[in-house]
C-alpha positions, 0 to 999 in steps of 0.5 A: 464585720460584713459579709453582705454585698448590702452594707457598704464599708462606710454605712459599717464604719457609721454602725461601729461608731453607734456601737462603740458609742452605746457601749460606752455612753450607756452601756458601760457605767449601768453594767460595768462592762468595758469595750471597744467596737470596731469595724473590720472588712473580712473575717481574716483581718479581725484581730485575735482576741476580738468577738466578731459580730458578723453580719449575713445575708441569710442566716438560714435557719432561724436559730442559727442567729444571735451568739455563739460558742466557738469551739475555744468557749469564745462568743461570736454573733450571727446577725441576718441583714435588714434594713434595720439591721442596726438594731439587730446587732445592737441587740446581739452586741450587749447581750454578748457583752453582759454575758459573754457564755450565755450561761448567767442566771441571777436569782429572783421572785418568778413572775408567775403566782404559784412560782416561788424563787427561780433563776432567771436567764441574763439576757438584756435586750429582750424585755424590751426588745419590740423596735418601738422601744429602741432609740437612736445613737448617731441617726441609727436605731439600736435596742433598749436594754434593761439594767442590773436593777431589773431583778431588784424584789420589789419595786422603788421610786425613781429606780431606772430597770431598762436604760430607756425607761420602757421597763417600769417594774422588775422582772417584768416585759413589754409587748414584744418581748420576754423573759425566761427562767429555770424553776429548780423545783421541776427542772422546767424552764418557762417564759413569760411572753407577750407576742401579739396578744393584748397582755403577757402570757405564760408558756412553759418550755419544758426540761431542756435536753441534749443541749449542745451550745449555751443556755441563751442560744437554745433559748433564742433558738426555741423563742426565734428572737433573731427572726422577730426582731429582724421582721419587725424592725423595718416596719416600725415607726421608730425605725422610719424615724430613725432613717429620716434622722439619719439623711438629715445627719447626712446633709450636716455631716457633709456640710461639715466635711466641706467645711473642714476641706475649705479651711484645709485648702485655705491653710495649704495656699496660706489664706490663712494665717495663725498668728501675727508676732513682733518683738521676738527673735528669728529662729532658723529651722534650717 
């Protein structure tokens, strides 16, 4: 739901429906998980039992975006309006829906050398965050993912470890984006990143301490993934693509919606007529 002057019901109910349609066509069988997305118009008609994904003007502090606990131990997602702000709530939306607590870690080979096995932090979007590994359902722009495969030890011919194909080996990024992990030996959580710099790096956090919400959102929190991919998403080609898919599914869905009204018209004023019957009986309906 929206709680921005800036997007209007109609442009939310077109987002909802590119969610819904991720989240099932793409999402669901690579994952397991099954949900519904739908669009509400305040805070106060979203029926209990529901995860809100709501959408602000500003966010204020960077760390404040992305998914949160509420103080039942249920998720909810803070997402700061862009103009490609679809991306940002598809982003917060599978990574609510991989992993709702922000909590999951899943074992695995460390991408470092002098790392042995580690706990990587589940958090599907980021690998392939960056915009220009997005793709668009329904005109709108939505973010790349990767699959459970992605921590597979090693790599396998024609094994798909993001839904878009941008990952091509485990446990691995692409500009833009990151990982992160816990190595149990020190206690340290470290990240692998590539942020505006010619190849990935590695940087290490240090001992999380004193942390209060889930281990993703003081992650996001100390990383500012909402913010950057909030700055990013309007000035990347793919979401000018996006926008001009977008006006050219306009102009079909209108001519489709006028073509719809025609024929409801015709059938109204019986211009039309279903079928032409002889031989039968005459029923009285009366």
């Amino acid at each position: 739901m929206s709680e921005t002057n800036e997007i209007t019901p109609a442009q939310l109910s077109r987002v909802a429906a590119a969610l819904q349609k991720q989240a099932t066509r793409d999402f669901s069988p690579l994952w397991n998980v099954s949900a519904t997305v739908d669009s509400f118009d305040r805070l106060e008609d979203v029926p209990v039992g529901y995860w809100p994904v709501i959408v602000r003007d500003d966010i204020n502090e960077s760390g404040a975006a992305g998914v949160h606990l509420d103080e039942h131990g249920q998720p909810f997602a803070l997402v700061q309006y862009s103009d490609s702000w679809s991306l940002t709530a598809s982003h917060e939306t599978l990574e609510m829906l991989a992993d709702p607590t922000g909590n999951r870690l899943i074992a695995g080979q460390s991408p470092k050398p002098d790392q042995a096995a580690v706990e990587f932090l589940v958090e599907v979007a980021d690998p392939p965050e960056d915009p220009q590994f997005g793709y668009t359902v329904n005109g709108f722009l939505v973010s790349d993912f990767i699959t459970p495969r992605f921590y597979d030890p090693v790599p396998a011919d024609g094994v798909r470890y993001s839904f878009g194909g941008n990952i091509k080996e485990p446990r691995s990024i692409r500009e833009g984006g990151y990982i992160s992990w816990l190595d149990r030996t020190t206690n340290e959580w470290w990240q692998q990143v590539w942020f505006g710099t010619s190849k990935a790096e590695f940087r290490k956090l240090g001992r999380m301490t004193n942390r209060v919400g889930s281990l993703r959102s003081a992650i996001d929190a100390r990383t500012e993934t909402a913010l950057r991919i909030t700055q990013a998403g309007p000035q990347s080609l793919k979401f000018a693509d996006a926008r001009a898919l977008t006006a050219q599914i306009k102009e079909t869905t209108a001519s489709r919606a006028q073509s719809w009204r025609d024929q409801i018209e015709a059938l109204v004023v019986g211009k039309i007529v279903e079928s032409a019957w002889e031989g039968g009986e005459e029923h009285n309906n009366g």
